[in-house]
Biopython code that builds the backbone (N, CA, C, O; Angstrom):
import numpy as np
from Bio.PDB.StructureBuilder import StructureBuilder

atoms = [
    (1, "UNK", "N", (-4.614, 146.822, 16.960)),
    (1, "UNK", "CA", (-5.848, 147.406, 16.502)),
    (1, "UNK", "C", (-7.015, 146.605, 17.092)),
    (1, "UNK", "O", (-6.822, 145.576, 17.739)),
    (2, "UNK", "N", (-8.233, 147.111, 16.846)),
    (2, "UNK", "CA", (-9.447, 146.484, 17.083)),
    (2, "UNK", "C", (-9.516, 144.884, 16.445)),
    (2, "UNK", "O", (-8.822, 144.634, 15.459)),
    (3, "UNK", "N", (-10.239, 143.991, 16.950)),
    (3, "UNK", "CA", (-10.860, 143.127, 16.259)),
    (3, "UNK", "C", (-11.085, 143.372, 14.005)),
    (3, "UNK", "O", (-10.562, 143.061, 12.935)),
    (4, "UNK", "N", (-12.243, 144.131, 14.614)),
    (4, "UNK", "CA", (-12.630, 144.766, 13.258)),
    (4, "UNK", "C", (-11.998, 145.394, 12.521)),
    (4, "UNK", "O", (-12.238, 145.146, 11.340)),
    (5, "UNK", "N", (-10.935, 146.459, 12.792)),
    (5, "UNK", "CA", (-9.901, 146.985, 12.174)),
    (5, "UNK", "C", (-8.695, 145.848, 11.784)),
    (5, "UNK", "O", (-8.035, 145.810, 10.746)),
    (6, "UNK", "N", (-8.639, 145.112, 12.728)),
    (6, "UNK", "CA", (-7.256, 143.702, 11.786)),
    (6, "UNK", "C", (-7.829, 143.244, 10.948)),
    (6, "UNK", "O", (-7.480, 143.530, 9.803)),
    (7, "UNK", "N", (-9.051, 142.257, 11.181)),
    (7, "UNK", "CA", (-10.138, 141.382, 10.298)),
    (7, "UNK", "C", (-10.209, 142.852, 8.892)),
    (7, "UNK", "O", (-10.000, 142.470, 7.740)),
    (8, "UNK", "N", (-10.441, 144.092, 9.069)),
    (8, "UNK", "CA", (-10.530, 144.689, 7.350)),
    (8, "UNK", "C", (-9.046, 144.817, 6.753)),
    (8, "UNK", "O", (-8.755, 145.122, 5.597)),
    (9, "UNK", "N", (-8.287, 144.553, 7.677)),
    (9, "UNK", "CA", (-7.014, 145.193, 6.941)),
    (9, "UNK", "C", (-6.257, 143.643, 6.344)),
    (9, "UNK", "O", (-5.796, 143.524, 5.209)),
    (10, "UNK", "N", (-6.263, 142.764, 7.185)),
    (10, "UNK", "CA", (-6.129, 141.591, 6.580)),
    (10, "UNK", "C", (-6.476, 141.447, 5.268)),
    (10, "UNK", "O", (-5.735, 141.383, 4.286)),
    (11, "UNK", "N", (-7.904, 141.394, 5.348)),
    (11, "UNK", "CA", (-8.556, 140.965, 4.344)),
    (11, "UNK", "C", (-8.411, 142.246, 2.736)),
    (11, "UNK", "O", (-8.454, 141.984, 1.534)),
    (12, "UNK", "N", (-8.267, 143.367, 3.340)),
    (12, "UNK", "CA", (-7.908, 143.797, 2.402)),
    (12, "UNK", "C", (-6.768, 143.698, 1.435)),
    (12, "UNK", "O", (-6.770, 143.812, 0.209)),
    (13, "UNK", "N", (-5.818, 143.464, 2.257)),
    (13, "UNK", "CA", (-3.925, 142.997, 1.971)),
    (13, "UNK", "C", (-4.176, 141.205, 1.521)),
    (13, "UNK", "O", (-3.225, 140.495, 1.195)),
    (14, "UNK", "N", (-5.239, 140.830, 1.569)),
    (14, "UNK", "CA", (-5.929, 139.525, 0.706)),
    (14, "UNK", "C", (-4.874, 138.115, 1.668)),
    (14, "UNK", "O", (-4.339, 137.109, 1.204)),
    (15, "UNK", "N", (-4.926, 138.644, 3.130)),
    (15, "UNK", "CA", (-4.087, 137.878, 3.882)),
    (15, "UNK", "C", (-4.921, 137.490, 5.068)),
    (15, "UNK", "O", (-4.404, 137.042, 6.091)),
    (16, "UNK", "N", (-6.095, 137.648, 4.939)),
    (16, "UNK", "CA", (-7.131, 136.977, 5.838)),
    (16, "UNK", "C", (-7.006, 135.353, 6.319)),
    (16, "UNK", "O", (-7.276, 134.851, 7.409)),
    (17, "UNK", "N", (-6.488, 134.728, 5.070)),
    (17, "UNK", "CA", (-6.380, 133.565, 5.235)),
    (17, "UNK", "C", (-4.948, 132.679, 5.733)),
    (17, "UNK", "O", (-4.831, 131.458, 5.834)),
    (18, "UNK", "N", (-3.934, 133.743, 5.997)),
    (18, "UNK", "CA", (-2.449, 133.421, 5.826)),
    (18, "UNK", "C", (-2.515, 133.283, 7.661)),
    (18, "UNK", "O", (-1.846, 132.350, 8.103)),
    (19, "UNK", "N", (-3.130, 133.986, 8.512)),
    (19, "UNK", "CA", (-2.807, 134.274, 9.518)),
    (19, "UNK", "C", (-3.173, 133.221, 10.675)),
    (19, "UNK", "O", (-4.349, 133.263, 11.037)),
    (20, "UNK", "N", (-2.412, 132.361, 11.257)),
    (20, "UNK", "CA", (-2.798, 131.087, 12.106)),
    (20, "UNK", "C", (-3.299, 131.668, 13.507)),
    (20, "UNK", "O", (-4.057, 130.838, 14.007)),
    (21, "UNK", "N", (-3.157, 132.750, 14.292)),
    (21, "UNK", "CA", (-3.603, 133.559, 15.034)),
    (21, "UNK", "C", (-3.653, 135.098, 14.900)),
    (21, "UNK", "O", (-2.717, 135.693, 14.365)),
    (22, "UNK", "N", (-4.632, 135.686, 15.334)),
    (22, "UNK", "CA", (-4.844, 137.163, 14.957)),
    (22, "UNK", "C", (-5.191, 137.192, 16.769)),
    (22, "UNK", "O", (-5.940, 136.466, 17.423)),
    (23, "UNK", "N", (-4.481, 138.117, 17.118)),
    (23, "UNK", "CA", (-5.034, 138.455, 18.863)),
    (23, "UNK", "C", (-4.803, 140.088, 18.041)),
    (23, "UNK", "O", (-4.120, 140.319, 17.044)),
    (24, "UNK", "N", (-5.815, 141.270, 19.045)),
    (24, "UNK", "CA", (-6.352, 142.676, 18.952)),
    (24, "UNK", "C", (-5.757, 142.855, 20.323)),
    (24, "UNK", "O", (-4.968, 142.167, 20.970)),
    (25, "UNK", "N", (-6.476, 144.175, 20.606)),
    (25, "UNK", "CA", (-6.192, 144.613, 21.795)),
    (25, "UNK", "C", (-7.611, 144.042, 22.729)),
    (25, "UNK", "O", (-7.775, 143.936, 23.944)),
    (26, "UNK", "N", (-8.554, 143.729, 21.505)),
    (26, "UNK", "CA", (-9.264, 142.813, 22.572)),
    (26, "UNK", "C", (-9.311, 142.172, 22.896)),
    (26, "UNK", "O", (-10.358, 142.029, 23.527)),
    (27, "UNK", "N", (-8.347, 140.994, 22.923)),
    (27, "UNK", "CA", (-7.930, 139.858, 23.352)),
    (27, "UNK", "C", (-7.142, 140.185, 24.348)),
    (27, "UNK", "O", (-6.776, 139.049, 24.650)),
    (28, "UNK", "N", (-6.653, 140.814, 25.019)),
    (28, "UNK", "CA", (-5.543, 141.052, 26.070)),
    (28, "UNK", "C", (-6.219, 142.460, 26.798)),
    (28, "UNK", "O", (-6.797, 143.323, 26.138)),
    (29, "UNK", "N", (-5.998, 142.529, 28.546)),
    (29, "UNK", "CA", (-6.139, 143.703, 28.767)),
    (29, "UNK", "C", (-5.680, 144.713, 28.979)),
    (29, "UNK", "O", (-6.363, 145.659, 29.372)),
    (30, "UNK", "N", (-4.164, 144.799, 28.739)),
    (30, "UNK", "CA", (-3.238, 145.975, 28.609)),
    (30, "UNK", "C", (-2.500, 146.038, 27.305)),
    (30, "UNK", "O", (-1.757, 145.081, 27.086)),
    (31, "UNK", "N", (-2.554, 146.889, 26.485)),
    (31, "UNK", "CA", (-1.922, 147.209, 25.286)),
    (31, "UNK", "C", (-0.818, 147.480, 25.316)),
    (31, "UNK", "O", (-0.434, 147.943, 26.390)),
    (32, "UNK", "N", (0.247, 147.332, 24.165)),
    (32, "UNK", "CA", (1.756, 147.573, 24.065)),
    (32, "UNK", "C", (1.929, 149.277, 24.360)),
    (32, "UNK", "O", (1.371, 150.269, 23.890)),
    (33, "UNK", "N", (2.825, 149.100, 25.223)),
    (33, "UNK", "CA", (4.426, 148.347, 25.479)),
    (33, "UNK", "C", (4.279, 147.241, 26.452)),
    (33, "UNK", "O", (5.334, 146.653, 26.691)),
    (34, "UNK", "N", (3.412, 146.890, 26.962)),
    (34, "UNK", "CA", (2.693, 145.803, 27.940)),
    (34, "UNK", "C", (3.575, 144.849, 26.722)),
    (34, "UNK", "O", (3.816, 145.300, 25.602)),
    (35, "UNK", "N", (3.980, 143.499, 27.170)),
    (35, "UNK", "CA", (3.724, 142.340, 26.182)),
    (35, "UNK", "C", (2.886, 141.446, 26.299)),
    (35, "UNK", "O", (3.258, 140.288, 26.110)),
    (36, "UNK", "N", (1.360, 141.750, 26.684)),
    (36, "UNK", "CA", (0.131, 140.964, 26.605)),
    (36, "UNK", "C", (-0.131, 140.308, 25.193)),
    (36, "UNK", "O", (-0.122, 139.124, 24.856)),
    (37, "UNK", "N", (-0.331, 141.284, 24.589)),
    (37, "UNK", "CA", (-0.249, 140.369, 23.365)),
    (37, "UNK", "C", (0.832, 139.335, 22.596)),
    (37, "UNK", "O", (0.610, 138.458, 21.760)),
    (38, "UNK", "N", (1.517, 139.579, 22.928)),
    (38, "UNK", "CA", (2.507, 139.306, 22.392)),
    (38, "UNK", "C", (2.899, 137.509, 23.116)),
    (38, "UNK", "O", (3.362, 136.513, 22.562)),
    (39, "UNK", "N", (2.449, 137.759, 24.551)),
    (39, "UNK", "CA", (2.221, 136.404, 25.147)),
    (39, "UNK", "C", (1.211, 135.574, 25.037)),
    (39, "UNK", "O", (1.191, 134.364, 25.261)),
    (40, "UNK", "N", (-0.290, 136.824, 24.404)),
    (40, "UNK", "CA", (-1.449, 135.738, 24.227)),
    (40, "UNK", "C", (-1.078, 135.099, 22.732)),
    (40, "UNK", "O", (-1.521, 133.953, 22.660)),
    (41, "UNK", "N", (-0.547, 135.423, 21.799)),
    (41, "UNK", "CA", (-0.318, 135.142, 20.499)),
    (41, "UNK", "C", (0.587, 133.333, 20.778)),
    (41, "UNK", "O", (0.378, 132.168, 20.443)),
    (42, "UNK", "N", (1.846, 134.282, 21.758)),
    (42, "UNK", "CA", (2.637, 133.236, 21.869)),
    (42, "UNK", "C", (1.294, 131.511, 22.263)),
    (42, "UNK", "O", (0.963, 130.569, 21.544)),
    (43, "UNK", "N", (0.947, 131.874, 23.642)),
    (43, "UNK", "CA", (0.240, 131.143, 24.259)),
    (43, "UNK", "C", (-0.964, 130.017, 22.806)),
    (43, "UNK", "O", (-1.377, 128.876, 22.597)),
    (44, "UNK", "N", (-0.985, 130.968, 22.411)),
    (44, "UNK", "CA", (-2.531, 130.443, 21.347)),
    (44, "UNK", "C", (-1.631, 129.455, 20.205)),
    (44, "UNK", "O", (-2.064, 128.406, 19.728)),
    (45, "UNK", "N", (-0.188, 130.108, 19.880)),
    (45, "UNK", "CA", (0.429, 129.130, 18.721)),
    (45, "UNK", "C", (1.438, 128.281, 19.953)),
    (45, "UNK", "O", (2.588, 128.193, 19.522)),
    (46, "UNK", "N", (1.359, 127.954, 20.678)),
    (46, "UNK", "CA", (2.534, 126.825, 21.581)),
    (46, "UNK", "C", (0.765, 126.217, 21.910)),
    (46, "UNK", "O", (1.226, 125.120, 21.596)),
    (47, "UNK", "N", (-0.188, 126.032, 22.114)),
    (47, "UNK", "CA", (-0.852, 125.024, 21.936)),
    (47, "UNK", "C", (-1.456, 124.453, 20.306)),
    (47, "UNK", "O", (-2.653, 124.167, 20.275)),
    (48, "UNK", "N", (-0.902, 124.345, 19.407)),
    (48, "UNK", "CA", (-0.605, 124.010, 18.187)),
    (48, "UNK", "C", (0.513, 123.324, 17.665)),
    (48, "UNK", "O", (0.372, 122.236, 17.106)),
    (49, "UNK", "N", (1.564, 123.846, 17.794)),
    (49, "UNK", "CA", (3.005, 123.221, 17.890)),
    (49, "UNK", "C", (4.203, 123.668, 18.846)),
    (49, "UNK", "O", (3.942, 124.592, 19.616)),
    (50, "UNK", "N", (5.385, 123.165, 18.886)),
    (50, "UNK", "CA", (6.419, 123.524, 19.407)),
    (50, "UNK", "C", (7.099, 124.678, 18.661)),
    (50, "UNK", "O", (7.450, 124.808, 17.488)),
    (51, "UNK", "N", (7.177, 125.621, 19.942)),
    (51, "UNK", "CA", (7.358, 127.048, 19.366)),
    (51, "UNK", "C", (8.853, 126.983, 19.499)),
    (51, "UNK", "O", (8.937, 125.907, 20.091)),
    (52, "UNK", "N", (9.916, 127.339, 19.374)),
    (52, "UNK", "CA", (11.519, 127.022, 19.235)),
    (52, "UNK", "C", (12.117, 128.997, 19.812)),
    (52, "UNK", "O", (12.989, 129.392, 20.586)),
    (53, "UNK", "N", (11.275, 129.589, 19.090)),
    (53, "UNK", "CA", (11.679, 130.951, 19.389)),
    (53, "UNK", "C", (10.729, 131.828, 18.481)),
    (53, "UNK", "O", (10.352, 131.534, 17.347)),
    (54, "UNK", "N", (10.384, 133.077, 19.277)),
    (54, "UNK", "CA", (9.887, 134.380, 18.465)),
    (54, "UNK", "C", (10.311, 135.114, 18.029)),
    (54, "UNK", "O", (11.504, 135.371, 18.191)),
    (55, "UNK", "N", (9.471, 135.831, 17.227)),
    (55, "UNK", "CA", (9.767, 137.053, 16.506)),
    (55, "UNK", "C", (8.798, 138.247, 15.904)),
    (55, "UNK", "O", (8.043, 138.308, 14.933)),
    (56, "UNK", "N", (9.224, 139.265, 17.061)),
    (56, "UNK", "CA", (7.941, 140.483, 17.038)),
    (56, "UNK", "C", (8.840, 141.884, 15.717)),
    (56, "UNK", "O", (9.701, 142.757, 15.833)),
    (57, "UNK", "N", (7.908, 141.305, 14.515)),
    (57, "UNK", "CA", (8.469, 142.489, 13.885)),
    (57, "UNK", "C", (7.645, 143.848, 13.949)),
    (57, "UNK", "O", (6.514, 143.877, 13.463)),
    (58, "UNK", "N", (8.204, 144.979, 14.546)),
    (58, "UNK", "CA", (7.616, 146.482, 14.600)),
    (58, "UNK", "C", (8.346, 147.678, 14.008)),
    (58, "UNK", "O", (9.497, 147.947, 13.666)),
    (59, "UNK", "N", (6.813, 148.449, 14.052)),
    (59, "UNK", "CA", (7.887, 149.900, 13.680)),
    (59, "UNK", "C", (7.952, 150.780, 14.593)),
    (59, "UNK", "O", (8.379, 151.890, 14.272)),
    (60, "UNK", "N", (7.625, 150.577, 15.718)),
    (60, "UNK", "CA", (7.526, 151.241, 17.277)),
    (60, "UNK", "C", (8.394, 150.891, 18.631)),
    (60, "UNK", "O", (8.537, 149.765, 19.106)),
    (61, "UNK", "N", (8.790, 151.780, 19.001)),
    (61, "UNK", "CA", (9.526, 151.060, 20.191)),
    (61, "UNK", "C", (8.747, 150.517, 20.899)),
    (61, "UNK", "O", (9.130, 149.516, 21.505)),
    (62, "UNK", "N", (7.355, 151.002, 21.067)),
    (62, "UNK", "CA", (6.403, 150.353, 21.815)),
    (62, "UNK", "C", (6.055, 148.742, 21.472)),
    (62, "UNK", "O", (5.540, 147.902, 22.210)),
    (63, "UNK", "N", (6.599, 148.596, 19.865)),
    (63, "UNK", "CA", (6.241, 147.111, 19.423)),
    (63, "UNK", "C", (7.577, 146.062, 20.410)),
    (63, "UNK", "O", (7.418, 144.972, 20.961)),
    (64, "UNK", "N", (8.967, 147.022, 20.310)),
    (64, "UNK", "CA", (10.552, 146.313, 20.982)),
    (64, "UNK", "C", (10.076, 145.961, 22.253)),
    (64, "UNK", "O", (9.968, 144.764, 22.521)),
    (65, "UNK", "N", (9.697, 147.039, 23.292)),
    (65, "UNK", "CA", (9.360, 146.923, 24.406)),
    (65, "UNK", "C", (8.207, 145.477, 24.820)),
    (65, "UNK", "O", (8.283, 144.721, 25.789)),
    (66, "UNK", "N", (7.179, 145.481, 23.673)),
    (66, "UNK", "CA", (6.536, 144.349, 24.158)),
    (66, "UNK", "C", (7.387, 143.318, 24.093)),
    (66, "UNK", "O", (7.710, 142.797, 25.161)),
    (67, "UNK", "N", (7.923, 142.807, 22.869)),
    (67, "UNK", "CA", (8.583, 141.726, 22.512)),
    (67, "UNK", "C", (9.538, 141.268, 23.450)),
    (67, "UNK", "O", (9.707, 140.077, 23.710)),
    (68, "UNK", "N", (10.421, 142.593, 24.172)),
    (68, "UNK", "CA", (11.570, 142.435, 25.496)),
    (68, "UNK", "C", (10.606, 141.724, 26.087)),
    (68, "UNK", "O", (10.493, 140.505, 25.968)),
    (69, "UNK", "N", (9.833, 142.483, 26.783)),
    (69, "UNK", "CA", (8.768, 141.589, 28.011)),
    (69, "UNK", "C", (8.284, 140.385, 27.699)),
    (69, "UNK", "O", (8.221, 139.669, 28.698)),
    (70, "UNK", "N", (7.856, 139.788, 26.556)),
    (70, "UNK", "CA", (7.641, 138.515, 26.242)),
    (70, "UNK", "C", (8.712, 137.418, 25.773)),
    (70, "UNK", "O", (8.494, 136.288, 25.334)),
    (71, "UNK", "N", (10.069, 138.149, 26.015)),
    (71, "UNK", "CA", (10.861, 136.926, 25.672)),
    (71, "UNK", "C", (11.466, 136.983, 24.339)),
    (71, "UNK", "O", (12.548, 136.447, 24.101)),
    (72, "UNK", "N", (10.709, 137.697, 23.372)),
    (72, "UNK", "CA", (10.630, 137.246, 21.783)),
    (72, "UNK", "C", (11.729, 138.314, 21.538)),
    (72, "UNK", "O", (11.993, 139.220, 22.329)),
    (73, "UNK", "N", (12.599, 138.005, 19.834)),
    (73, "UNK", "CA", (13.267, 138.640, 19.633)),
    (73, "UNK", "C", (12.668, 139.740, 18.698)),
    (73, "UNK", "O", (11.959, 139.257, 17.815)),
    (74, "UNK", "N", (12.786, 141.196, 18.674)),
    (74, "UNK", "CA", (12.442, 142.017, 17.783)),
    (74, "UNK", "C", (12.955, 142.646, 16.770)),
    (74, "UNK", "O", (13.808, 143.434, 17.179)),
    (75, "UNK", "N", (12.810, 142.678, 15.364)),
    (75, "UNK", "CA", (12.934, 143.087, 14.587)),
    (75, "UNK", "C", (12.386, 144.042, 14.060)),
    (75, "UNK", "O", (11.304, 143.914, 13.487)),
    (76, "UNK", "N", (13.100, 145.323, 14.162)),
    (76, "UNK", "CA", (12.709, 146.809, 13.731)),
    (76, "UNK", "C", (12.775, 147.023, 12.075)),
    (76, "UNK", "O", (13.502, 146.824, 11.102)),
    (77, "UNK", "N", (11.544, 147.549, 12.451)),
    (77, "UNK", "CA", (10.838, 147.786, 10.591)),
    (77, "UNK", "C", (10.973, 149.065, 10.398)),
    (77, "UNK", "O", (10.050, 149.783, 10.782)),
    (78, "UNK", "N", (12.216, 149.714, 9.722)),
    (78, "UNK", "CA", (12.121, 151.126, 9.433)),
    (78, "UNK", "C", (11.407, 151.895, 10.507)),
    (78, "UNK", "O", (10.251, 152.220, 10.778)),
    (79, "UNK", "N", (13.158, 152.104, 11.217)),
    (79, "UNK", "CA", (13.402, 152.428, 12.280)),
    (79, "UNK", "C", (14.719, 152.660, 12.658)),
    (79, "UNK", "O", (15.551, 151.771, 12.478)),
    (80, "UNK", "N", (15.038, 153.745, 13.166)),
    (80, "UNK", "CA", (16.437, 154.236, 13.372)),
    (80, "UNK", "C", (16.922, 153.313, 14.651)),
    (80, "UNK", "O", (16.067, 152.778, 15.356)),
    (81, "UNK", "N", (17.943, 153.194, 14.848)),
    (81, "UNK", "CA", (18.614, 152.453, 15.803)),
    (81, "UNK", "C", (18.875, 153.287, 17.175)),
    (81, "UNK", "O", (18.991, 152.837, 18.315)),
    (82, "UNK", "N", (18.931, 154.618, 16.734)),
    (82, "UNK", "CA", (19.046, 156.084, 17.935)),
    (82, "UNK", "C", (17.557, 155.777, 19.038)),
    (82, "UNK", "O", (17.566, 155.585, 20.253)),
    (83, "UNK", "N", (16.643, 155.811, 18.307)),
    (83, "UNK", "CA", (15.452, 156.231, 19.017)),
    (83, "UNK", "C", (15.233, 154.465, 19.921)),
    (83, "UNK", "O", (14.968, 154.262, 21.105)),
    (84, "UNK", "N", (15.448, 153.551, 18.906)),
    (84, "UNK", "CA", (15.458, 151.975, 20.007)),
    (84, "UNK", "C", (16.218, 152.158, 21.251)),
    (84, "UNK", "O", (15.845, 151.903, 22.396)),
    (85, "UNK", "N", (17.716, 152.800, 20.720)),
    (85, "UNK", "CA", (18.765, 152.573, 22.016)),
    (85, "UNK", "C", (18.237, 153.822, 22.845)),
    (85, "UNK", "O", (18.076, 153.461, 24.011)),
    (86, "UNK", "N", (18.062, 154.536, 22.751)),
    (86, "UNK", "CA", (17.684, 155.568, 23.759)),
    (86, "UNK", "C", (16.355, 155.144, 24.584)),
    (86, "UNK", "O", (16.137, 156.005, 25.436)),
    (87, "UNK", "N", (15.682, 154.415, 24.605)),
    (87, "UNK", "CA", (14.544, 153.626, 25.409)),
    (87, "UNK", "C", (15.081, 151.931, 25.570)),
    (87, "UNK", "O", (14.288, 151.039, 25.272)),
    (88, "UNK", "N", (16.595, 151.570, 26.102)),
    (88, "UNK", "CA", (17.122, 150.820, 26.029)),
    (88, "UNK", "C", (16.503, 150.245, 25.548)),
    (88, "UNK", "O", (15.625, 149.922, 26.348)),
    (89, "UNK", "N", (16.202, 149.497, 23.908)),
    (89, "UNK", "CA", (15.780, 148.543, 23.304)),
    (89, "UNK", "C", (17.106, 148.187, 21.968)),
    (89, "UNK", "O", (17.440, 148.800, 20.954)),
    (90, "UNK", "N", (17.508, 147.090, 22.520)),
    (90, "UNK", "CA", (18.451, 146.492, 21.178)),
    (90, "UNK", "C", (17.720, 145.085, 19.819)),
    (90, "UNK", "O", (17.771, 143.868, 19.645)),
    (91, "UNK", "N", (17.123, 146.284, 19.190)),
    (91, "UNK", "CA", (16.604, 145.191, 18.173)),
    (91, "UNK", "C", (17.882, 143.782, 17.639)),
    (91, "UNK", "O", (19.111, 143.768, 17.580)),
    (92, "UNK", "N", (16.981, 142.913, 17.385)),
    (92, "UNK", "CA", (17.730, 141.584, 16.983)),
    (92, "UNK", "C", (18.078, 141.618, 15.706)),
    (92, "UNK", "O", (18.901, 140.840, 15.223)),
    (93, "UNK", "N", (17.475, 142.529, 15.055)),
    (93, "UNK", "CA", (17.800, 142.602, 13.322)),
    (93, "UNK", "C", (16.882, 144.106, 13.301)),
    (93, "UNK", "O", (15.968, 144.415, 14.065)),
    (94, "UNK", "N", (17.381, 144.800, 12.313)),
    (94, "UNK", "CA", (16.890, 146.042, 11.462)),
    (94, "UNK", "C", (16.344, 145.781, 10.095)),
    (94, "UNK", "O", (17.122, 145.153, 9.378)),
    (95, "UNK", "N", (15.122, 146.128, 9.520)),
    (95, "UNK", "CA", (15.525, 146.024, 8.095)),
    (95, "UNK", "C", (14.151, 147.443, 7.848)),
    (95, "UNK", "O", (13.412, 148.154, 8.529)),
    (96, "UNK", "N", (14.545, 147.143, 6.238)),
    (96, "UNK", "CA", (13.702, 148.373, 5.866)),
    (96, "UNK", "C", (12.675, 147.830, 4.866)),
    (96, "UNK", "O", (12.058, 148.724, 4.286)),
    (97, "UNK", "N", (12.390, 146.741, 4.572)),
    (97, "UNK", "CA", (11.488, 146.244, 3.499)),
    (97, "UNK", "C", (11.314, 144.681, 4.238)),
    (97, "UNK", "O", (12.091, 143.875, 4.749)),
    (98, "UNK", "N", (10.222, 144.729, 4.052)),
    (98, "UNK", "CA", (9.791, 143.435, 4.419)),
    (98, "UNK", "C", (10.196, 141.742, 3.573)),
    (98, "UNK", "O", (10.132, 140.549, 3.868)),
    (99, "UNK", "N", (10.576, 142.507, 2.522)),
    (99, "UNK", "CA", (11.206, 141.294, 1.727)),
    (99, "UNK", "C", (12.715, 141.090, 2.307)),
    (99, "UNK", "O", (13.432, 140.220, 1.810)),
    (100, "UNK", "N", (13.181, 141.920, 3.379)),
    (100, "UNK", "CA", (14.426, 141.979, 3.608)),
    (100, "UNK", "C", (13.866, 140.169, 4.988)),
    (100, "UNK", "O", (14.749, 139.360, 5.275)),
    (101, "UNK", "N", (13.062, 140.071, 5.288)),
    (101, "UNK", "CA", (12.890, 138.918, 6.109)),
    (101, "UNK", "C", (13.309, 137.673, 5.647)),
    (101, "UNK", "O", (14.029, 136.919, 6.303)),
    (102, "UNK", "N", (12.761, 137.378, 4.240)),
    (102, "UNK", "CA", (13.424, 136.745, 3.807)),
    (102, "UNK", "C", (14.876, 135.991, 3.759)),
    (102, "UNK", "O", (15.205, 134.840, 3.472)),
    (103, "UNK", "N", (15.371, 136.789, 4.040)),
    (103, "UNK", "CA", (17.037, 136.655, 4.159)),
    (103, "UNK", "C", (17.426, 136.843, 5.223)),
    (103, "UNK", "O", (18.481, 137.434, 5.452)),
    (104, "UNK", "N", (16.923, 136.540, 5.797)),
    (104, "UNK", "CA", (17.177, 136.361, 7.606)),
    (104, "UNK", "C", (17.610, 135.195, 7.778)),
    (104, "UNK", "O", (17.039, 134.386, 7.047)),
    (105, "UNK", "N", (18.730, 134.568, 8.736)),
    (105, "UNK", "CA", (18.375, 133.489, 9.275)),
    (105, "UNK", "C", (17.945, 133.333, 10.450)),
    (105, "UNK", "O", (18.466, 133.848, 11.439)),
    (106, "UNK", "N", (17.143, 132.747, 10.457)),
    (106, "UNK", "CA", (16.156, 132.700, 11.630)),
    (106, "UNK", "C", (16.399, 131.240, 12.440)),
    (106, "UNK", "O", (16.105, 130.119, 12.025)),
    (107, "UNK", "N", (16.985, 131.578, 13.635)),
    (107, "UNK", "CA", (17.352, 130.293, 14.482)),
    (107, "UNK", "C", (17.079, 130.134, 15.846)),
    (107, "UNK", "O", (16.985, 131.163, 16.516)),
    (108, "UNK", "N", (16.916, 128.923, 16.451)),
    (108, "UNK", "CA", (16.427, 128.592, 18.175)),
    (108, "UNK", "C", (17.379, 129.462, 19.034)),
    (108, "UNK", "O", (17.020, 130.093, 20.028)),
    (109, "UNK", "N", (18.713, 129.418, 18.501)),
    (109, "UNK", "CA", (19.459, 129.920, 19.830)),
    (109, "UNK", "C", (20.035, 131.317, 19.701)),
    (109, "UNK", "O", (21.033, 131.791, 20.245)),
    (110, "UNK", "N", (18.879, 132.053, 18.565)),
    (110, "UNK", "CA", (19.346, 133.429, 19.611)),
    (110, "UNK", "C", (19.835, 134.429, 19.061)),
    (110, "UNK", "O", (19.694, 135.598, 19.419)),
    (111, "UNK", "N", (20.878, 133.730, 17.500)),
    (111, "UNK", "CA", (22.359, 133.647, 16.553)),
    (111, "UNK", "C", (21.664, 135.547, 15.936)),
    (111, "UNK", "O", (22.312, 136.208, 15.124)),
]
sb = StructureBuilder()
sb.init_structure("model")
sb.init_model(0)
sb.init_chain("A")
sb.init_seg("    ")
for serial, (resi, resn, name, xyz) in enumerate(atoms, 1):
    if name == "N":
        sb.init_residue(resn, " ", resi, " ")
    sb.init_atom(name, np.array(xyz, "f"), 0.0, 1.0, " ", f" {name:<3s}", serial, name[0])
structure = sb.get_structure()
């Protein structure tokens, strides 16, 4: 989204303050399925700390596709597995509720 459109929606979801980088589409000049963003995000948190591995959660193949191109692993948010594999995209995990993240294990190599 826009600048202005993340900054209201954040703040509305009262998560304005949770977020250590916010990149838009104005921060990058090609939008997803590009993984511009997805590398400026990376780029902005690996000068902060040691990044070990990503994770692009979407509900678009267009979100899988960036994440392929940047390296990162993707996790499909209510999303059929038909429509990923048919635009060769093999999500790293599926879930349907965001509390389902939680219970992830989330590791460097890949698992």
């Amino acid at each position: 989204n826009s600048r202005s459109g993340a900054s209201l929606a954040l703040a509305a979801a009262g998560l304005a303050h949770a977020a250590e980088t916010v990149v838009t589409r104005d921060d990058v000049p090609t939008m997803k399925p590009a993984s511009d963003g997805v590398v400026e995000a990376l780029r902005r948190l690996a000068g902060r700390q040691e990044l070990r591995a990503a994770y692009v959660i979407g509900d678009s193949w267009i979100d899988g596709a960036a994440a392929r191109g940047a390296g990162a692993r993707f996790i499909a948010y209510r999303r059929g597995a038909e429509e990923l594999l048919a635009r060769g995209l093999r999500p790293w995990r599926m879930i349907n509720h965001l509390a389902e993240l939680l219970g992830l294990e989330f590791a460097a190599d890949g698992a």
